[in-house]
C-alpha positions, 0 to 999 in steps of 0.5 A: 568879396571876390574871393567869397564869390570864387569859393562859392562858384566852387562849391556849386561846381563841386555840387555838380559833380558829386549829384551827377556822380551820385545819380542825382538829377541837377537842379533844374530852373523853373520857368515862374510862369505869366505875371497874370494878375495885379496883387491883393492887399488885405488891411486888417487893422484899423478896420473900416470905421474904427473908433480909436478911444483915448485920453491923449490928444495925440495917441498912436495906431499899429497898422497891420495888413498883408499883400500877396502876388502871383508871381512877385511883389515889387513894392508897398507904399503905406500911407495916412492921409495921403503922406508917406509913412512907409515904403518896402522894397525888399521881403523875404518872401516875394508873394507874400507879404505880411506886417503887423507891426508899423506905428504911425504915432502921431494920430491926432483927433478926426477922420483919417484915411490909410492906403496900402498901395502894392505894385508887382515886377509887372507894374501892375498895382492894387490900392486898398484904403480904410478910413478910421477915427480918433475920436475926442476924449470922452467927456460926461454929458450928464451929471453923476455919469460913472460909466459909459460904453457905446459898443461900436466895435470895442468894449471901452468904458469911455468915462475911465478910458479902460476895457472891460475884461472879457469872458468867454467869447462874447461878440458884436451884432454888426448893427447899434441902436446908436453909432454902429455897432452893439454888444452881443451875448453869447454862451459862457459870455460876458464883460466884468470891470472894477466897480472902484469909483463907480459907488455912492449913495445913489445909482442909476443905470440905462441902457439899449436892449434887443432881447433873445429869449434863449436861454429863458433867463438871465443876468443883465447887470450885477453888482453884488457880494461873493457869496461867503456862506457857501464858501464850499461851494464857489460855483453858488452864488447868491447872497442878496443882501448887499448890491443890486442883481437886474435881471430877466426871467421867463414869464408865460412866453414873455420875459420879465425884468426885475431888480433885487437890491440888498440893504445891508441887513435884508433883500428887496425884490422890485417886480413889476409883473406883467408890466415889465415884461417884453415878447420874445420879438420886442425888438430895440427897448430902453431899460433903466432903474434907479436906486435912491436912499428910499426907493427904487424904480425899473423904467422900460422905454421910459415908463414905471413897470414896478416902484417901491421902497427901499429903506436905507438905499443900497449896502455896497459891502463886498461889491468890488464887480460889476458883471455885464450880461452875465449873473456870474460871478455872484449871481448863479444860485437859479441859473441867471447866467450868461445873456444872449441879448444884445446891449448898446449904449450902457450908462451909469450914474452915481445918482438917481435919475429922475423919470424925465432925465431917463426920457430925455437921454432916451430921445436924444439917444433914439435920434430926437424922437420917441414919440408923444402918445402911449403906444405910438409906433409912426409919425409924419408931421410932413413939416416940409418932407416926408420923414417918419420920426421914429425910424428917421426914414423918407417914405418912397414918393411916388408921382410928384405931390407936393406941400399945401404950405399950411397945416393943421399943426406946424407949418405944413402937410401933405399935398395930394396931387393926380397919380401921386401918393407915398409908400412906406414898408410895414416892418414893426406896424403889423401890430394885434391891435392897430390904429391910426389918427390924422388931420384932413382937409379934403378936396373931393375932386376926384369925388373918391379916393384911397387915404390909408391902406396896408393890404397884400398883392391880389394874387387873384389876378395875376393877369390884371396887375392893375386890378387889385381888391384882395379884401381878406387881409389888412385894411383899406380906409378910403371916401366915396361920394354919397350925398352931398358929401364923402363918405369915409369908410374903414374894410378890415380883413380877419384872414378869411373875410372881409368886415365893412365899417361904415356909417353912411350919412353920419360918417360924411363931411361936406363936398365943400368943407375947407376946414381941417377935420380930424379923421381917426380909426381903431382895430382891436380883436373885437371891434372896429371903429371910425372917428370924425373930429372925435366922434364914433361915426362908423362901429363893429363887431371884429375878430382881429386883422390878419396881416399876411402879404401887407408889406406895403403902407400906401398914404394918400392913395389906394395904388397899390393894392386897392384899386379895382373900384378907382380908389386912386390917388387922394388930393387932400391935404393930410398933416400929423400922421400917428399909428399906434400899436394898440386900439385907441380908446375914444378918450385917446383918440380926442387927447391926440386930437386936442394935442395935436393942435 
């Protein structure tokens, strides 16, 4: 070792001589300059809230991440769950350092946390952590269940622990209607698998759905033949008389659902119509459809858009690719290729669902709640909280109401109280039509008061921001005492007028009444209307509401936005909430009422 360092002394002297014999400047050491600031580490992988899908119980994980300093790092500790797993001390490079390939190999089930801790020669050190999940096997939880890929973050099929092959550059829309993440589309994108056990006499398939309508058609799931009679032409696919082709196609600026199924010997079309299509903004939709051996059904949100016979069921010769978001390979003839939609939750089955299977997973999938009535959009039981069930959210409270500890139906209902209502955002209820039902019981002290308004800011009176009565838009439904009684009264806005709806006397109960009265009211693009335990009490001619500037639904209360003649703060009770996307017809409006009890 002496001896090496003797010639290596040498040489540099050597080197010396011969740079400044040459006229070469010697080398010259540079000052590195202040260890300014403390290292940065980048963990890529796992990433946060990363789902690691396995049949092992216990499976193993690659970390990769990257640490760089301004001046020089010093140290890295890697560690899971708070053990040591790994230090490094030594690099080849000292500003940056890079790995991607440390195992940890004993994972098992549950939530773990990784911790790359980086110190620089200056002591100064940066810690970054993500938590990650090994999550159980999958085991089926409904019967006949072939298929299951939830999307969150991968392309797994659950059931057959295998990821889908990917085509082109499909991606993820950064949000689920269930877990957290979805499939989203993309140009010349989409996801195939073998179909090999997935086939029998009986299929169904359901899933989660948010529509983009461009391009303006589009395969969805496709399970069919290669196309031999065009052999000479690979890129035209369309042999229909074997498997099954879903798809979406435009319909006067609408999107329409349709299922082709092929019996061996012939094709059949299941097209619903105007029932099976969406509006381009539909937002989060559940799609299904079943083929039995004498049938088959397309379902959207759990209800019958288009059903008919199908005899002998499906032929499934030649059907060795399930093609997802996509009509290609064997679906190309009309252009039904790549769909930029997003999907979550895709389920399939080896059997025919029935219509209440199909609801149930629907419900258990969107939280516990769909709702009970056709069209319904928003409940509020107010069963000892605020929660509207459809989005399982908390309305903002304002001021301190409280709970009566007695309701209509179940066991509570809103209490009113002095400077108190609640609020909730209108995203999704700004709807053409409109209605909304509920169960009062009034307290006419004070003897007026707001119950239900959406309405806009009165940018009229910037300078009295308590003064707000800007009637053009949305609508205000309130009381006022008249008689011997309250008046309820309904003011609809079109966009450049305001409609008043109200029936005097035959629209009022009693000071007095301590019963529960069923209030009700319903906004089409003709008419108005008001109801009372049923009843018409208060009707009108209409032209539709405008919506603009509504952000903001107020309960139990006129404040914000309605309260220039004092419509305030409402000390009724109210219990079972409902808004519907649609006008109620007086036949609906008394089926939520009698059901509600």
């Amino acid at each position: 070792m002496n001896n090496l360092r003797q010639i290596m002394v040498l040489l540099a002297a050597i080197l010396v001589v011969f740079s400044c014999e040459q006229g070469i400047d010697p080398i010259t050491a540079v000052d590195s300059g202040a260890d300014a600031s403390a290292p940065t580490v980048t963990i890529n992988a796992p990433a946060e809230g990363a789902k690691i899908k396995v049949l092992e119980v216990v499976t193993s994980v690659t970390i990769d991440f990257e640490v760089t300093d301004d001046i020089e790092v010093a140290s890295v500790d890697v560690m899971i769950d708070g053990s040591m797993l790994r230090s490094y001390s030594d690099f080849k490079d000292y500003r940056r350092v890079l790995v991607d390939d440390l195992v940890y190999d004993k994972l098992t089930d549950g939530v773990h946390e990784l911790e790359v801790r980086a110190t620089d020669i200056d002591g100064k050190t940066t810690s970054e952590t993500v938590n990650f999940e090994k999550e159980p096997a999958y085991v089926p939880i409904y019967a006949g269940e072939v298929l299951y890929m939830p999307f969150d973050g991968d392309y797994f099929d659950l059931v057959n622990i295998r990821p889908a092959e990917k085509v082109g550059d499909p991606g993820f829309a950064g949000e689920g209607f269930v877990g957290l993440d979805a499939y989203a589309g993309a140009a010349d994108a989409y996801l195939s698998l073998p179909t090999e056990g997935m086939l029998g006499d009986e299929f169904s398939a359901v899933f989660w759905y948010k529509v983009n309508a461009d391009p303006d058609r589009a395969g969805i799931l496709v399970i069919g033949p290669p196309d031999t009679e065009r052999a000479e032409f690979p890129d035209i696919q369309n042999l229909r008389t074997n498997g099954f082709r879903f798809f979406r196609e435009n319909a006067g600026g609408e999107q329409r659902f349709k299922l082709n199924v092929g019996r061996g010997d012939g094709d059949s079309w299941f097209d619903g119509g105007e029932a099976a299509d969406l509006p381009a903004d539909a937002g989060w939709t559940h799609m299904a459809f079943t083929i039995s051996q004498n049938q088959a059904t397309v379902y959207i949100n759990g209800e019958i858009v288009s059903q008919g016979d199908l005899v002998g069921g499906v032929d499934w010769t030649g059907c060795d690719l399930l093609s997802i978001m996509s009509g290609v390979p064997r679906f190309t003839q009309w252009n039904h290729l790549s769909d930029h939609s997003n999907m979550d939750e895709l389920r399939m089955f080896n059997r025919a669902l029935s219509q209440g299977e199909i609801q149930s997973i629907m419900t258990t999938e969107a939280g516990g709640f769909v709702g009970t009535f056709d069209g319904e959009m928003f409940y509020m039981p107010f069963d000892g909280d605020n929660k509207e069930m459809f989005s399982s959210s908390d309305a903002t409270v304002v001021g301190s109401p409280g709970f009566a500890g007695e309701g209509a139906a179940g066991g509570n209902a809103y209490a009113g109280a002095a400077d108190a209502h609640l609020t909730f955002p209108t995203n999704g209820l700004t709807t053409e039509e409109f209605s909304a039902t509920m169960w009062y019981k009034l307290n006419s002290d004070p003897d007026r008061a707001g119950i239900l308004v959406m309405g806009p800011p009165d940018t009229e009176r910037p300078e009295f921001p308590d003064v707000q009565n800007l009637r053009t838009n949305g609508f205000r439904f309130f009381r006022e005492a008249g008689g011997d009684g309250q008046i309820f009264k309904l003011n609809v806005g079109n966009g450049t007028a305001d409609s008043w709806f109200d029936g005097g006397a035959t629209a009022s109960i009693p000071s007095d009444t301590s019963d529960w009265v069923h209030l009700a009211f319903t906004i089409s693009n003709s008419e108005c209307v008001v109801y009372i335990d049923g009843e018409v009490v208060a009707q009108g001619a209409f032209t539709g509401v405008d919506w603009t500037g509504c952000d903001i639904l107020s309960i139990a209360s006129g404040v914000p936005r309605f309260t220039q003649w004092n419509h305030r703060s409402d000390l009724s009770y109210i219990d079972e909430l409902r808004l519907f996307d649609k006008a109620l017809t007086q036949e609906e409006v008394q089926s939520v009422m009698n059901l509600d009890l």
